[in-house]
C-alpha positions as CSV (number, residue, x, y, z in Angstrom):
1,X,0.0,0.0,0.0
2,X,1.2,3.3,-0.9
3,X,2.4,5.7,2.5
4,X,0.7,9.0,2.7
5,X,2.8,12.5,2.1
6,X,2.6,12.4,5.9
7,X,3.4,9.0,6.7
8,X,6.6,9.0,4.4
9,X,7.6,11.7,7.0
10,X,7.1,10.2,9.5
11,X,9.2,7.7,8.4
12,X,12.0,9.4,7.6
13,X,11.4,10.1,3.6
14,X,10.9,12.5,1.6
15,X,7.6,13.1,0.4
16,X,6.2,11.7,-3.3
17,X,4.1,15.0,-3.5
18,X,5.9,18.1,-4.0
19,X,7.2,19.3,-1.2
20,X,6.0,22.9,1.0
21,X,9.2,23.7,1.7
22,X,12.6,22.8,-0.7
23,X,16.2,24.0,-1.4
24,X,18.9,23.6,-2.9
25,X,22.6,24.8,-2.4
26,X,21.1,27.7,-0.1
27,X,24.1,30.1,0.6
28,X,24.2,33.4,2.0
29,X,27.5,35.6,2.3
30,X,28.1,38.5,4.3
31,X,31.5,39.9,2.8
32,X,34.5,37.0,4.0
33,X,32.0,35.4,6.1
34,X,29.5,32.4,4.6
35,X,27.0,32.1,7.3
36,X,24.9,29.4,5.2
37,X,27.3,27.2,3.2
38,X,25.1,24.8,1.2
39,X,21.5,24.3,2.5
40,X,19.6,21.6,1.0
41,X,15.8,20.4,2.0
42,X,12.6,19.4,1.4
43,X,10.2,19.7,3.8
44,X,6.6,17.9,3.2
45,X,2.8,19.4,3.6
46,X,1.7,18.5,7.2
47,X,5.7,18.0,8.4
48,X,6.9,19.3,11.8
49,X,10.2,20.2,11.1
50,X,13.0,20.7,13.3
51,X,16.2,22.8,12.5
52,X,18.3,22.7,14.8
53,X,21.9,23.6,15.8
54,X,24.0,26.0,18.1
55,X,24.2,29.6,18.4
56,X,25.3,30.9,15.2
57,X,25.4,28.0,13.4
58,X,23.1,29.6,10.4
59,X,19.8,28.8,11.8
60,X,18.5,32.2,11.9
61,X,19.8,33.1,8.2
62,X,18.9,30.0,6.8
63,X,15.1,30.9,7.7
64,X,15.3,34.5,6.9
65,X,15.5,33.3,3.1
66,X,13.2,31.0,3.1
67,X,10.9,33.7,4.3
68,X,12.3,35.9,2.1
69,X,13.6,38.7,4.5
70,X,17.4,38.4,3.2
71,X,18.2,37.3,-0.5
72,X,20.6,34.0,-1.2
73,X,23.7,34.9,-2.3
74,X,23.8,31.4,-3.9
75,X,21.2,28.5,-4.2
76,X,17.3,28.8,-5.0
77,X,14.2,27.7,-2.8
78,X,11.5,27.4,-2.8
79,X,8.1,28.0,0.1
80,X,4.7,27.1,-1.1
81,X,5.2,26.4,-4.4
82,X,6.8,30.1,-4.9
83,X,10.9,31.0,-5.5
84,X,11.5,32.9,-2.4
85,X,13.4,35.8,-4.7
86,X,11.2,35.9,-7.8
87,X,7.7,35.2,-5.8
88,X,8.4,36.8,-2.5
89,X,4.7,38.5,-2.4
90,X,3.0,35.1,-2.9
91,X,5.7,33.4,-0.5
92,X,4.7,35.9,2.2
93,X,1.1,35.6,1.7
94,X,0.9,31.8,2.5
95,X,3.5,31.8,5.8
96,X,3.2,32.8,9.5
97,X,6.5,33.7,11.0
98,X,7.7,34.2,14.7
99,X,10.7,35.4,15.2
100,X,12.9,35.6,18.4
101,X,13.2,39.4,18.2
102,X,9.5,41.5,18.8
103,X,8.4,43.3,15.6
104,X,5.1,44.1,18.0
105,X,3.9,47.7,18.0
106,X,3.9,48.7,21.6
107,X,1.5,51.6,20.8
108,X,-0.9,49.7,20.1
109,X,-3.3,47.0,21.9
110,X,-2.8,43.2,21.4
111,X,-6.0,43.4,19.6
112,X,-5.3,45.9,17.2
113,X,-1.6,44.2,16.5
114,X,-3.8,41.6,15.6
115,X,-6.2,43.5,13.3
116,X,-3.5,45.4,11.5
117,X,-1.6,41.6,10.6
118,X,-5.4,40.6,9.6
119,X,-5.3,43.7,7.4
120,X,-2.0,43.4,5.9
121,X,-2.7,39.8,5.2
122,X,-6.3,40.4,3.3
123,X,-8.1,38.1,5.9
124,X,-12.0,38.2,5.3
125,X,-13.7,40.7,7.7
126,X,-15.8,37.9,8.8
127,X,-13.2,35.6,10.0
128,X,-11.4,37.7,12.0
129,X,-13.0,38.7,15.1
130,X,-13.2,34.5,15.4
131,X,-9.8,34.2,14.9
132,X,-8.6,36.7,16.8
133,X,-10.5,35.2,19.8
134,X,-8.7,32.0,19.5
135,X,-5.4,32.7,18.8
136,X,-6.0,35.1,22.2
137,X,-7.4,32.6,24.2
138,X,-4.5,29.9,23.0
139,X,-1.6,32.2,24.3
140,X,-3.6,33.3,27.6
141,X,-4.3,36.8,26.3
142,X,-7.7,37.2,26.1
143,X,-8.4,39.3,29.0
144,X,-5.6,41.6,28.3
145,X,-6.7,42.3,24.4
146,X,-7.8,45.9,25.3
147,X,-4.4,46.3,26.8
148,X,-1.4,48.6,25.2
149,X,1.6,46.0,24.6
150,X,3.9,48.1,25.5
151,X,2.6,47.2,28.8
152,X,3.6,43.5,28.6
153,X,5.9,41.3,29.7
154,X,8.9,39.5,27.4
155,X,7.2,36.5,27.9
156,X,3.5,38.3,27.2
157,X,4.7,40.0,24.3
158,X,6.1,36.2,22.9
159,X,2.9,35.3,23.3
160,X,1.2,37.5,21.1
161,X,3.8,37.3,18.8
162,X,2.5,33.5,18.2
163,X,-0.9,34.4,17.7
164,X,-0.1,37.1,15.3
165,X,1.6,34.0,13.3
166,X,-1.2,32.2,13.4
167,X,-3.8,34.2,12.9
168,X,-3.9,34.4,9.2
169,X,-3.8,30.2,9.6
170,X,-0.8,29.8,7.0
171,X,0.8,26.9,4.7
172,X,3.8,27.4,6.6
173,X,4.5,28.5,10.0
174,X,8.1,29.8,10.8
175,X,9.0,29.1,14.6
176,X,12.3,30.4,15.5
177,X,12.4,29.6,19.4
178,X,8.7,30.7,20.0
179,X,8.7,29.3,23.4
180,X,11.4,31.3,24.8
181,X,9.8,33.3,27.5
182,X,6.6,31.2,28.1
183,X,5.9,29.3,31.3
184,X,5.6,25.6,31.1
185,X,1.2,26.4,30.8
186,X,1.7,28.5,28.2
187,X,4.2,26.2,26.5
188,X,1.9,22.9,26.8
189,X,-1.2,25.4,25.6
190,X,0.9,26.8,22.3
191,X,1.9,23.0,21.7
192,X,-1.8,21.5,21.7
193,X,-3.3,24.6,19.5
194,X,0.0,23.5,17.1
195,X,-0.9,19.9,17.3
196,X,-4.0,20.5,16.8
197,X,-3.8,23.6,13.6
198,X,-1.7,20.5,12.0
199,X,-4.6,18.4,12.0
200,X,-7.4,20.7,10.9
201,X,-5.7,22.7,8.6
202,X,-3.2,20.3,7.4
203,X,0.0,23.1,8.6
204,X,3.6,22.7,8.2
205,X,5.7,23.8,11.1
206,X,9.1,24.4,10.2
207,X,10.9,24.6,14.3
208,X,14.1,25.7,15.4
209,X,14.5,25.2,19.4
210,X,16.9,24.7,22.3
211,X,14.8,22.7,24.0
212,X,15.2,18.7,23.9
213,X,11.1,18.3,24.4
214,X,10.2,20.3,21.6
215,X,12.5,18.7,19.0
216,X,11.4,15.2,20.3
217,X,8.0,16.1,18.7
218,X,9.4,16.8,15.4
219,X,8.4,14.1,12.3
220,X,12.2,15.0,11.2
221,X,15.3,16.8,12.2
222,X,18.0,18.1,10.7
223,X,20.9,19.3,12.7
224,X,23.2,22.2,11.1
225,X,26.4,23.4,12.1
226,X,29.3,26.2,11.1
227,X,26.2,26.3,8.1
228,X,25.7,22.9,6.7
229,X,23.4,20.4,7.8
230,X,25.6,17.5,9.0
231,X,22.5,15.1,9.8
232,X,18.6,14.7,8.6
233,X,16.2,12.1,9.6
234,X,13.5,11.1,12.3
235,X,14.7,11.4,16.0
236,X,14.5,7.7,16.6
237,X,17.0,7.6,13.3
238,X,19.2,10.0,13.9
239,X,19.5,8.2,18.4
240,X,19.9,4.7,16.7
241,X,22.7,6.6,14.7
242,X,24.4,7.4,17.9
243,X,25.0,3.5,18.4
244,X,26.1,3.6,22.2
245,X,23.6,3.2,25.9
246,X,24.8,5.6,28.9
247,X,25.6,3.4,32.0
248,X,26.5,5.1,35.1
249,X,28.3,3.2,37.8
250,X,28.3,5.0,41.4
251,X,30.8,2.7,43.4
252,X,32.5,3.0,47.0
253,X,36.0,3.0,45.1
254,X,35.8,4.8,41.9
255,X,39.6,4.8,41.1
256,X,39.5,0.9,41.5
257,X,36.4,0.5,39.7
258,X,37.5,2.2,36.7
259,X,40.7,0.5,36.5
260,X,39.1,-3.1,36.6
261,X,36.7,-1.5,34.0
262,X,39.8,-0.8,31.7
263,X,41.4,-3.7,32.2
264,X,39.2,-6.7,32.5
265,X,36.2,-5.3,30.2
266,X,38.2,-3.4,27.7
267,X,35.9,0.6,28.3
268,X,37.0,3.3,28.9
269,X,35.3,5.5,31.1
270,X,34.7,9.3,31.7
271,X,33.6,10.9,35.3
272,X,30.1,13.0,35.3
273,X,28.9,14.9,38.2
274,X,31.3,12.4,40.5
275,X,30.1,9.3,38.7
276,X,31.3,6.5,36.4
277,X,30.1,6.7,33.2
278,X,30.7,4.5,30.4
279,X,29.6,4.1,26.6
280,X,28.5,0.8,25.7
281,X,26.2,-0.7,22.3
282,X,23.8,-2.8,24.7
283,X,23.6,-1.5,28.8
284,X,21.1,-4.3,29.6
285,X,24.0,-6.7,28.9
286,X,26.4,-5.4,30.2
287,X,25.0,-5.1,33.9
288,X,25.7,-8.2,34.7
289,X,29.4,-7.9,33.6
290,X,29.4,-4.9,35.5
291,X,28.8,-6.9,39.0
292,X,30.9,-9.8,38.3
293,X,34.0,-7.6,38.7
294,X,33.3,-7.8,42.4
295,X,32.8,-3.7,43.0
296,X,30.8,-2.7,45.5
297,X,28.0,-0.7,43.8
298,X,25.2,1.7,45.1
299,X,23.6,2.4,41.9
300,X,23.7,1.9,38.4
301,X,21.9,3.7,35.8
302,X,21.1,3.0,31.9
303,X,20.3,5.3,29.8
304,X,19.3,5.1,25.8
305,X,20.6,8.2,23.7
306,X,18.6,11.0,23.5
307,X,18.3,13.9,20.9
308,X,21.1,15.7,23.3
309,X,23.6,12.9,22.3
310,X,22.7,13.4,18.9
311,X,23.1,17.2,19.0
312,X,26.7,16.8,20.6
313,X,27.8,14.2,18.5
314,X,27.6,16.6,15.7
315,X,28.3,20.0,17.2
316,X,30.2,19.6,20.5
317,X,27.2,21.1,22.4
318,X,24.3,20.0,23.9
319,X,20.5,21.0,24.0
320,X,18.5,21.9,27.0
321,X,16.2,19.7,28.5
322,X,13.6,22.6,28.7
323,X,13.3,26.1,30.2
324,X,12.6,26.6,34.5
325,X,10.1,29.2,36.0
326,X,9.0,30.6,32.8
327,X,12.2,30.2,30.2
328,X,15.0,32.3,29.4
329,X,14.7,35.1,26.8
C-alpha cells in the first residue's frame, strides 16, 4: 500500500508529493563570512520540522531566506510552491513567522496588533473577530486584548507574537524559538493549539529550538552546524545513529572501579557529576558484567541516547532539556 505524504515523513522520507518547503545549495555571504554554506531540504505538507543547531550555526539566516527577509547569495528555494526571490509577495502571503526578536507595536493593543496583521494579510472581515479570539485565548491573552503591549511582559509579548503567526492560519508556520519566555502552561497550551492547527488545517511547522522536548515532537530533524546540515532524519534515526547506551556506575571506590573497567572489560570510562560513566552498544547486557567484577555498587543507571547525544555528536554542544520558572529570553 502506498504511504501518505505524511506518513513518508514520518518515516523518515521524503515526500512523493511536491514538497512545501525545498532548497537547494542555499548560501548566504556577508563579505569574508559564509553564514549558510550549502542548505539543502525538502520539507513535506503536514511535516513538523525541526532545525536545529547551536548559536550561530546559520539557523536564523537559513530561515530568513526562506521567508524571504534576506536574498541568497547562492542556491534557490523554494516556500509554497513560490521561489523565495522571484515570488516573494505570494511566498509571504501563504506563511506565518515568529521570530525571536519582537516586531510588536507597543502603541498599540494586542487586539489591534492583531487587526493590523489581519489587514495586511487580506483576511475576510468575517473571519477575524473568530480568529482573533482564539489565537487570544490559546496564548492566555484574552483578557488583556484591550491592553497597550507596551505594557507587557517578554514572555507576554512572545505570546502575542505567536498568535499574530497564526492568525492568518498559513501553509507554513516559521517558529524560530517561539517558546522562549513562556511558562511551562503557556508552552503545553501553544503545543496543543500547534498539534491541533496540524490536523485541521493540514500546517507545516518548520521549528528551530533549544529545548530537547520540543525537538522530540518533530516528524524530522535536521541538525546544522558552522552552516551545513551535518544530519537529517527522524529522531528515533538519527539516536539509533548514535550506536552507544549511557551506563553510570556510582561505586564505594571509583579509582578501583574504573581501573578493573579498563582492564578486564576493555571501556573506557569518563567521570560525570562524581560518577562513572561508560559508553556501551547494549547496557542491559552489560549489567551483569558490570557486578561480576566484584565492586561494591550503590547504583547503576542506563540510559538510551537521547536527541542531546545526537546534538553533541555533531556539534560539540548540547541542547536543554527545557526552560525553568517561565524560560530564558
Amino acid at each position: 500500500m502506498a504511504l501518505t505524504t505524511f506518513e513518508s515523513v514520518r518515516r523518515g522520507r521524503t515526500p512523493a508529493t511536491s514538497p512545501v518547503i525545498e532548497a537547494s545549495g542555499l548560501v548566504k555571504r556577508y563579505g569574508q563570512v559564509e553564514a549558510v554554506r550549502g542548505i539543502d531540504l525538502a520539507v513535506g505538507t503536514g511535516e513538523l520540522f525541526g532545525f536545529l543547531g547551536p548559536n550561530g550555526a546559520g539557523k536564523s539566516t537559513t530561515i530568513q531566506m526562506l521567508c524571504t527577509l534576506v536574498r541568497p547569495t547562492g542556491g534557490s528555494a523554494r516556500v509554497a510552491g513560490f521561489d523565495v526571490v522571484r515570488q516573494r509577495s505570494d511566498v509571504r502571503r501563504h506563511i506565518g513567522l515568529v521570530f525571536q526578536e519582537s516586531t510588536l507595536d507597543g502603541h498599540l493593543t494586542a487586539e489591534q496588533n492583531l487587526r493590523f496583521h489581519a489587514d495586511v494579510y487580506g483576511m475576510a472581515r468575517s473571519s477575524v473577530r473568530s480568529r482573533t479570539d482564539a489565537v487570544l485565548e490559546m496564548v492566555g491573552l484574552a483578557d488583556r486584548r484591550g491592553a497597550l503591549v507596551r505594557t507587557f511582559s517578554g514572555g507576554m509579548k512572545r505570546r502575542l507574537e505567536i498568535a499574530r503567526g497564526l492568525l492568518h492560519s498559513p501553509r507554513v508556520l516559521f517558529l524560530d524559538e517561539p517558546t522562549i519566555g513562556l511558562d511551562p502552561e503557556s508552552r503545553a497550551g501553544l503545543w496543543r493549539y500547534v498539534d491541533r492547527l496540524r490536523a485541521e488545517e493540514d500546517i507545516t511547522v518548520f521549528l528551530t529550538t533549544h529545548y530537547m522536548d520540543e525537538a522530540e515532537r518533530c516528524d524530522r530533524i535536521a541538525i546544522v552546524d558552522d552552516g551545513r546540515i551535518g544530519a537529517l532524519d527522524t529522531p528515533s534515526v538519527l539516536k539509533a545513529g548514535v550506536g552507544h547506551d549511557r551506563v553510570r556506575v556510582d561505586t564505594t571506590d571509583d579509582d578501583a572501579a574504573e581501573a578493573l573497567l579498563q582492564s578486564r572489560l576493555g571501556v573506557e570510562t569518563t567521570r560525570e557529576a562524581g560518577v562513572l560513566t561508560v559508553l556501551v552498544p547494549d547496557g542491559e547486557q552489560f549489567v551483569p558484567r558490570l557486578f561480576e567484577l566484584g565492586l561494591t555498587i550503590r547504583s547503576v543507571d542506563v540510559t538510551r541516547p537521547t536527541l542531546d547525544d545526537v546534538f553533541l555528536a555533531h556539534t560539540g554542544s548540547r541542547l536543554a532539556a527545557g526552560p525553568s520558572r517561565g524560560g530564558r529570553r
